[in-house]
N, C-alpha and C positions, 0 to 999 in steps of 0.2 A: 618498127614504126615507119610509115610510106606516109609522107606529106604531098597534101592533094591539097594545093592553094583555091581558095573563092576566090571569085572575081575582084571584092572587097580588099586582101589579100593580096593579089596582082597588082592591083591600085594604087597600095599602100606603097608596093617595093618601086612603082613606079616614082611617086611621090619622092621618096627617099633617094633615086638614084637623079631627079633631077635636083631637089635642095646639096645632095653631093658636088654633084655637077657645078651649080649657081654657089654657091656660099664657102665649100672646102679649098684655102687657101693653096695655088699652086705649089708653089715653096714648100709648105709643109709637106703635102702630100707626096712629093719629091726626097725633101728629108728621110721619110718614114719608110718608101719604096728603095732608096738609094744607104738604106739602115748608117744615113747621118745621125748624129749626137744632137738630140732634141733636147732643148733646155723647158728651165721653169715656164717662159715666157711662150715659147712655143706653145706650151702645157694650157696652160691657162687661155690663150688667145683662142684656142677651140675652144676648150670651154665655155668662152663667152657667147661665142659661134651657137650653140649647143641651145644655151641658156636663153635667149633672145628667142630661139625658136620655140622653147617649152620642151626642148626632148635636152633633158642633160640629165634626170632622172628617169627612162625608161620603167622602171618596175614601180615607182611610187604612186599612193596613189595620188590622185588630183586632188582631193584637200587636201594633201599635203606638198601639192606644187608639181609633180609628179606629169607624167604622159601616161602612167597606168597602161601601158599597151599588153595587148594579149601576148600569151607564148610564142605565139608564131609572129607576131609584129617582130618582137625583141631579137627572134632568129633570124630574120628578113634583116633589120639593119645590121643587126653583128656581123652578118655577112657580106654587105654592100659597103659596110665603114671596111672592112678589114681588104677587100677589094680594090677600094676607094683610097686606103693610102692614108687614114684618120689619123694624129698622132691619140697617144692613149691618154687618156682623163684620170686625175689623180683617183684610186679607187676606193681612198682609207675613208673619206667622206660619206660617199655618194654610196658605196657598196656593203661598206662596215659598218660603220659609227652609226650612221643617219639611220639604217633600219633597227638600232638599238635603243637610238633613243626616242623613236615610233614608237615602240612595242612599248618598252620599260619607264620612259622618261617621264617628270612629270608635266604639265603642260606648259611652266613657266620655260623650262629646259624647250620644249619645243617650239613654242615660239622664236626662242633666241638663234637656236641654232639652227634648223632644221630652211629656213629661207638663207643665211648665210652660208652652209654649205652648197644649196643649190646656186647661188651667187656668183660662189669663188670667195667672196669677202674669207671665209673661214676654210684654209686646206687642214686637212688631220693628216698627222702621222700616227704609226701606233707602237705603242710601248708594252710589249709584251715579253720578249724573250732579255733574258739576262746570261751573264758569263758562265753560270753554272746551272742556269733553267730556259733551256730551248725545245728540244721535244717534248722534257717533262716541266710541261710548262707549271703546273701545280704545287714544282719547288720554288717559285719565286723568292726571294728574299726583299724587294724594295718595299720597305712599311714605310705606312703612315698614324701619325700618331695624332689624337685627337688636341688641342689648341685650343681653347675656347671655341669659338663657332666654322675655327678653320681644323686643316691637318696640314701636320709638321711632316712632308716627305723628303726620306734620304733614301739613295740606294742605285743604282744602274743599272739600264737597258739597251742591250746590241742589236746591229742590224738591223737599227731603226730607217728603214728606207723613209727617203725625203727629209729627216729629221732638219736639214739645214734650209728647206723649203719652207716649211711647214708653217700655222700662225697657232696651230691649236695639239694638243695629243692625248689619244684615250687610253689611258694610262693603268692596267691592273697592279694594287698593292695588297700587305698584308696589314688588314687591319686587327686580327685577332692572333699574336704569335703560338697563342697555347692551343688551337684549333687544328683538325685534321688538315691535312694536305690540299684537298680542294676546299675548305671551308675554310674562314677568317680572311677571302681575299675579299675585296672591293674593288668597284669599275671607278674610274676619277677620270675627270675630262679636266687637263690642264692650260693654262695659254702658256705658250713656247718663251712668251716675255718674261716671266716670271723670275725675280731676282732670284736665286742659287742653281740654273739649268745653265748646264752647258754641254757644246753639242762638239765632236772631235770627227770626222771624217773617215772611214778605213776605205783605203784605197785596195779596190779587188783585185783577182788575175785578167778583167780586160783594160784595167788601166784607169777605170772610173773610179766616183765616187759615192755612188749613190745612198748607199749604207751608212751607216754611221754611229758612237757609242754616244750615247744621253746619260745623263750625271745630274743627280738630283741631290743638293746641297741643304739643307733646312729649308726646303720650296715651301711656301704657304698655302696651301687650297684652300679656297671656302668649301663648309661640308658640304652649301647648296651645288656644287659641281658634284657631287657623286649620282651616278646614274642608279636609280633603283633601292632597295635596302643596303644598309651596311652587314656586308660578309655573305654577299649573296653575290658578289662577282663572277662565281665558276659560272654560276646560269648565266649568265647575260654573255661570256667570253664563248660560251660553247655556242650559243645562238652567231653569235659573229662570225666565230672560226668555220661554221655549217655553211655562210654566205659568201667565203673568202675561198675555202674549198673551190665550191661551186664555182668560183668565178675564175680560180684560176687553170681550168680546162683549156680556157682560150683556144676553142674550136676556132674563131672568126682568123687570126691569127696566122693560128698552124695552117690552115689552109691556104692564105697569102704565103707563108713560106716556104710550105710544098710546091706550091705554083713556081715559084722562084728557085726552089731546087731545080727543078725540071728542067728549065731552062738553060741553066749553069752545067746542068749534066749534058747537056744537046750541046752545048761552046765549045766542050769541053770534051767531048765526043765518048762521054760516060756510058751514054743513051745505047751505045754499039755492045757493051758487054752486057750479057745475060743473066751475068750475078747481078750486076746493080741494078739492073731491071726489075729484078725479081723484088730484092730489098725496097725499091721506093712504092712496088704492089703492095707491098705487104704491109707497109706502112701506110699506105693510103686506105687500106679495108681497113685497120686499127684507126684512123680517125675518123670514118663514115661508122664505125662501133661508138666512139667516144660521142659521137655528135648526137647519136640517136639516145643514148645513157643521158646529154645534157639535157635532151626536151624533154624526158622523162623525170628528170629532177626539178627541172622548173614549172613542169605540171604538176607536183607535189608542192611547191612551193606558192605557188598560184592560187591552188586548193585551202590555203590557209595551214598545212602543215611544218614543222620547222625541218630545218635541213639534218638529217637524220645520220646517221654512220653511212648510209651511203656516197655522201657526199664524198667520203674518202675514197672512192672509186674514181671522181672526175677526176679530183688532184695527182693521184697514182699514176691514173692512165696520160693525162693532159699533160704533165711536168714528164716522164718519159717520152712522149712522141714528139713534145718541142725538143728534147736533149737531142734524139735521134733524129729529126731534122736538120741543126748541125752538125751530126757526127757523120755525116752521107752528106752535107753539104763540102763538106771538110776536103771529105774523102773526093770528091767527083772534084774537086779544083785541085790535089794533088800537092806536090810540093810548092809550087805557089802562094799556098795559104801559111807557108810556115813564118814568111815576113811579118814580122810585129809593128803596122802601120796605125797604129789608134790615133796619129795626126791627121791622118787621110781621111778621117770620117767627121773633121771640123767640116761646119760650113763652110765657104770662101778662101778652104787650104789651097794654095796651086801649086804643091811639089809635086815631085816625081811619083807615077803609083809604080809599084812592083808587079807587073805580073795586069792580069786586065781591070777595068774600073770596079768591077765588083769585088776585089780581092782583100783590100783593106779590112772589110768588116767581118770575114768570114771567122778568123781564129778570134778578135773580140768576142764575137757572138757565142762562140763554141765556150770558149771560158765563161762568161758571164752564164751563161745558161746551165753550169753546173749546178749552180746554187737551185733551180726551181724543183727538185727532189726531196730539199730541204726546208727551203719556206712553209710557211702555213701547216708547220709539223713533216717532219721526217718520212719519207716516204714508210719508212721502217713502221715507223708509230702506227701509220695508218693503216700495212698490212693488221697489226695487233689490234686495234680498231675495231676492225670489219670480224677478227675471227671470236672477239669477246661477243660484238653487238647482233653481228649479222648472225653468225654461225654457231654461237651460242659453247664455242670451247672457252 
């Protein structure tokens, strides 16, 4: 695919790189360039940035509050935010939740939520994976039991990213124990306030805490939170998990991080040897592949089709070229990066750095970035995926 921009088109990225320009706060953009530790506040304050303009839901559409922009809009700013230095926007809302409860929701559900998410007023976390159902996500165990007009949910979910942010969570449980494996689940959209929840912390290998285990104690739901029919959850989670896939390619990204290898490798006089030449080639035709696979996918998705087993292809490729981005960032700053500095990447730290200013974040990064192989389904799963759906073994 060869993209040939309209003038329209050119306009548009004009547009965009001057509201960058004019509105994207210094500091932040610093932070995010300089891979500072962004907090809630940071988070949200673009947000609101976002919000005020009308672009903080790109793909939605305008009756639903939405900028609705074409495919190529959506790749034009992914690219100029990720340029630009944008910190990232909470994405379990805006990218998850909110096109499920579009599609599935009933109107009362939409009304409520659907402007509170674009808001901010309401962040989601999401409650999906448990201590002994993470790839296979369809062995869940946290049920909920029916209550008079509520349900009684007990049970626990890890590696609930933001869960200590969060005001809201779309939550899958077992409503029917005697049912197959993907059947008897339900979708629940819970609020984080609710008396028996509570939220524990696990602190990763780069020393954050982003993650964290959710504990559901006799919680009460009203049934009216459940999105869609009861024990029809697998459909509405596969429709999400197709969105979340998709989105975690993070083309816009990889590419600011490449750029930023490059550089580190030029400091660092990497750029002279022919091996690691070669390796940051090769990587770089592997994300002009991934990138051209995402406009493909969101041209299907644009089309009114839902995000299909291909989708596991962005995730595959997108979570591998951001790992190898660190593993070659790693690599080209050498022994330098073995220092374990995660105070260096507070805002307003003024100790001593090890080694040059960009050095601090490099081994964070490299560890944290383990995990994106694993999120949104095991890279593993999603080989199995593609060979049932795609290829038909």
């Amino acid at each position: 695919m060869e993209l040939s921009y309209t003038k329209e088109e050119q306009e548009f990225r004009q547009e965009v790189r001057a509201f960058l320009k004019e509105k994207l706060p210094a500091d932040l953009a610093r932070k995010v360039k300089e891979s500072k530790i962004t907090t809630r506040d940071d988070m949200m304050r673009w947000h609101r940035i976002l919000f005020e303009k009308g672009w903080i839901a790109p793909a939605w559409p305008k009756q639903c509050g939405g900028a609705e922009w074409s495919i190529i809009q959506r790749h034009i700013y992914d690219e100029e935010a990720a340029e630009a230095g944008t910190p990232a926007v909470a994405p379990f809302g805006l990218v998850m939740c909110g096109p499920v409860v579009m599609k599935y929701g009933n109107q009362k559900q939409k009304d409520f939520f659907l402007p509170r998410i674009l808001s901010g007023e309401i962040v989601f976390c999401q409650g999906y994976s448990e201590p002994s159902s993470g790839s296979d996500l369809a062995s869940l165990k946290t049920k909920a039991e029916h209550d008079g007009d509520n349900y009684k949910v007990n049970g626990q979910k890890t590696w609930t990213s933001m869960a200590r942010w969060a005001d809201w969570i779309f939550c899958l449980v077992r409503t029917d124990p005697a049912a197959k494996k993907q059947e008897g689940i339900s979708f629940l959209l819970i609020d984080m306030k609710t008396p028996g929840i509570r939220v524990r912390p696990i602190v990763t290998m780069d020393g954050g805490a982003e993650v964290n285990e959710t504990f559901f104690d006799d919680v009460i739901v009203p049934q009216a939170n459940r999105i869609g029919d009861e024990n029809k959850g697998w459909t509405y989670a596969k429709f999400l998990l197709g969105n979340e896939r998709t989105s975690i390619g993070q083309v816009g990204g990889s590419k600011r991080e490449l750029k930023k290898l490059k550089e580190i490798a030029k400091a660092e006089h990497m750029d002279q040897s022919k091996r690691f030449r070669d390796e940051v080639a090769l990587l770089e035709i592997e994300l002009m592949a991934l990138e051209q696979s995402n406009l493909r996918m969101i041209a299907s998705l644009s089309g009114g089709k839902d995000p299909g087993a291909e989708a596991s292809i962005l995730k595959i490729r997108g979570s591998e070229i951001q790992q190898r981005i660190t593993e070659l960032t790693f690599e080209a700053l050498g022994p330098t990066a073995l220092p374990f500095q995660r105070e260096a990447m507070e805002e307003g730290w003024n100790g001593e750095v090890i080694g040059p200013d960009y050095a601090p974040s490099v081994a964070p990064k490299y560890f944290n970035f383990r995990k994106t192989s694993i999120y949104g389904g095991s890279n593993e799963i999603q080989h199995n995926i593609l060979a049932k759906a795609v290829l038909g073994l």
